[in-house]
C-alpha positions in Angstrom: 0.0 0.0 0.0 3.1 2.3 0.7 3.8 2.4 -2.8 0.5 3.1 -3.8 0.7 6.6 -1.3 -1.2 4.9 1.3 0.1 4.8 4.9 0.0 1.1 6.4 -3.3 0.7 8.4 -2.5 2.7 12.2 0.2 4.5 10.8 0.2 8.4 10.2 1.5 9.2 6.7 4.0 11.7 7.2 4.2 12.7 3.5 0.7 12.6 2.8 -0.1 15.0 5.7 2.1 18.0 4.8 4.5 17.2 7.9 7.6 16.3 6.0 7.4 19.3 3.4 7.1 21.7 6.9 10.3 19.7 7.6 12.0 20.4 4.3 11.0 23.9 4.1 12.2 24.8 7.3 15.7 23.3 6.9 16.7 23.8 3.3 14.3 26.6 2.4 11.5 27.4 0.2 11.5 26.2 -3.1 12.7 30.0 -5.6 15.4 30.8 -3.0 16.8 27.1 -3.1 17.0 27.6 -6.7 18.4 31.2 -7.2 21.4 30.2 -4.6 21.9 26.7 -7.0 22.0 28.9 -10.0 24.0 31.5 -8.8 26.4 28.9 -7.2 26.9 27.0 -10.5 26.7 30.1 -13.2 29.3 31.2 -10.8 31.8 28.3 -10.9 31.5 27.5 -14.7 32.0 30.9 -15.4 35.5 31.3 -12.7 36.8 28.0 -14.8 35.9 29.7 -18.5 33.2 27.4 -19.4 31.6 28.7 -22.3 29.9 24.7 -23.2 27.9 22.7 -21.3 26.9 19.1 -22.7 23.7 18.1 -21.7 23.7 14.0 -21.6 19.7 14.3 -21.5 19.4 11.9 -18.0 17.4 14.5 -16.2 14.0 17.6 -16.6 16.3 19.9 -17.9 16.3 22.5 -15.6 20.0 23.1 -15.4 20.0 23.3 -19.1 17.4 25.8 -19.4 18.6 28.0 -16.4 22.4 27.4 -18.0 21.0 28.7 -21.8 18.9 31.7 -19.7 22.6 32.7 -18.5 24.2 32.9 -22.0 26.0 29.5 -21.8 26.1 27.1 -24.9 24.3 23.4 -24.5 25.8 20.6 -26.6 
């Protein structure tokens, strides 16, 4: 049933009730300031070692590609 989202019978569902994204949030952050520090972070070291190409091996969303494109960078 776990894998199905449902909690075993007597046993509070900690991610169906909200209680482990409270947990998240408080410790790592909401979700648009966890991603502006990643971006800044990684624009920031590509750019400090002259990275200009970035090859995208397409085993992910796509997120870092876009975000990497949005900053001027080339995707291969």
């Amino acid at each position: 049933t776990r894998s199905l989202g449902v909690a075993a019978e007597g046993l509070p569902d900690q991610y169906a009730d909200g209680k482990a994204a409270k947990v998240w949030e408080l410790y790592i952050g909401d979700t648009q300031s966890r991603t502006q520090e990643y971006k800044s972070w990684l624009v920031s070291l590509l750019r400090q070692h002259g990275v200009r190409r970035v090859l995208d091996v397409a085993c992910g969303t796509g997120v870092d590609s876009i975000m990497l494109v949005e900053e001027g960078f080339n995707m291969v």
